[in-house]
C-alpha positions in Angstrom: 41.7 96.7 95.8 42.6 99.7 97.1 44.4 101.9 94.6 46.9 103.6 97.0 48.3 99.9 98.5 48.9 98.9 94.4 52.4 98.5 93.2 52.7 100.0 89.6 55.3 97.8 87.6 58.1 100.3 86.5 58.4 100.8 83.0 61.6 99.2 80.8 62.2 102.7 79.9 63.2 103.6 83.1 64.8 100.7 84.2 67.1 101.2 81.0 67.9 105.0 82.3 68.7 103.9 85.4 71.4 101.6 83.7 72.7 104.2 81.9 73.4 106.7 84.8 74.9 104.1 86.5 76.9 103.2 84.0 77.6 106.7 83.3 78.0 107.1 86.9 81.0 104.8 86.7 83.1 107.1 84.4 83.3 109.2 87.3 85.8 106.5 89.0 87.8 106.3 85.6 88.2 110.2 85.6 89.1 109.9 89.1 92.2 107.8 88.8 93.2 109.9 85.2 93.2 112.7 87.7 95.4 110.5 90.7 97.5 109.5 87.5 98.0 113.1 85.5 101.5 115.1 85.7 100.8 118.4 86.1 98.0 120.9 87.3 96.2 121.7 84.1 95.2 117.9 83.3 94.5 117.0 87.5 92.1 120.1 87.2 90.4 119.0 84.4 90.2 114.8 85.0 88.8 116.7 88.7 86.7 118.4 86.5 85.0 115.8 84.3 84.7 113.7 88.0 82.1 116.4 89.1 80.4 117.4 86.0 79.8 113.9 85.9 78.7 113.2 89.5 76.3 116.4 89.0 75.1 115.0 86.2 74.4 111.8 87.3 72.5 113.2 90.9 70.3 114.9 88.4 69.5 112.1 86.3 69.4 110.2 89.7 66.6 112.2 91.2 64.3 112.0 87.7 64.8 108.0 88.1 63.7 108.3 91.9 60.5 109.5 90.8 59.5 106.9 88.3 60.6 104.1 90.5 61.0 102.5 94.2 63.9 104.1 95.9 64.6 100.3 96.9 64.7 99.0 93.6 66.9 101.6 92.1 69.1 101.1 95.4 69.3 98.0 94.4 70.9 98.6 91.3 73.6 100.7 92.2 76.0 97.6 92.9 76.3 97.6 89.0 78.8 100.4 89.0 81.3 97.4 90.7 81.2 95.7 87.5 81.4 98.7 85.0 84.3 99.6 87.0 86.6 96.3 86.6 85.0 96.9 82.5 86.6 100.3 82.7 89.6 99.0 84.5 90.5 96.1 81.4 89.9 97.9 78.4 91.4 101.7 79.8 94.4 100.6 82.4 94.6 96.9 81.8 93.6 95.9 84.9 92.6 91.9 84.8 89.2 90.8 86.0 89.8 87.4 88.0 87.6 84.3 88.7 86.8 86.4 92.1 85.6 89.3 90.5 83.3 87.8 88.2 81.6 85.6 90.9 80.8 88.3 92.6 79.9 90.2 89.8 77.7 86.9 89.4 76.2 87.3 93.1 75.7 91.1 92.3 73.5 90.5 89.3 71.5 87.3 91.0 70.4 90.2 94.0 69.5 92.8 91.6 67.1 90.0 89.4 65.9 89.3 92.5 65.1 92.2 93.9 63.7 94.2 90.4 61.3 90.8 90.2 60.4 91.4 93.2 58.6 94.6 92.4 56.2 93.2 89.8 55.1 91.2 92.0 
């Protein structure tokens, strides 16, 4: 077999590093609405801040984990940010997570499964 059309399987480790930018990705969205929510300049401009220290930090972890893995796979994964967002939404504004939500949250996680098998293939 030809060595070029071989798919390498991507390694755990950076299947786990993808799920931790992602979900650090997600704090963005947390420090996003502390900003929307803060009275006064001084905590708006540092909840703005921490929103792009974090998205800087995640483009850079982003990139690493683009060259270890198939852009579709790690694509694929992105959708997981939806669900660490209703997380972040219950235990830091009380949001509540409905039947809805977690169906789709189930739909979500049966594409990615499908998609990451997919590449071992």
């Amino acid at each position: 077999m030809n060595k070029q059309n071989e798919k390498k399987k991507t390694p755990l480790w950076v299947l786990i590093m993808l799920q931790a930018s992602l979900l650090f990705s997600s704090l963005s969205g947390v420090c996003s609405k502390l900003a929307a929510q803060s009275e006064g300049i001084i905590k708006f401009l540092f909840w703005y801040g921490m929103v792009l220290f974090i998205m800087f930090g995640y483009a850079v972890i982003w990139q690493q984990i683009l060259k270890r893995m198939p852009l579709t796979v790690a694509y694929a994964n992105k959708p997981v940010g939806l669900i660490w967002g209703m997380i972040w939404g219950t235990l830091i504004f009380g949001e509540r997570i409905t039947w809805n939500m977690i169906l789709g949250a189930g739909i979500i996680f049966v594409g990615i499964f499908l998609v990451v098998t997919a590449d071992g293939q």
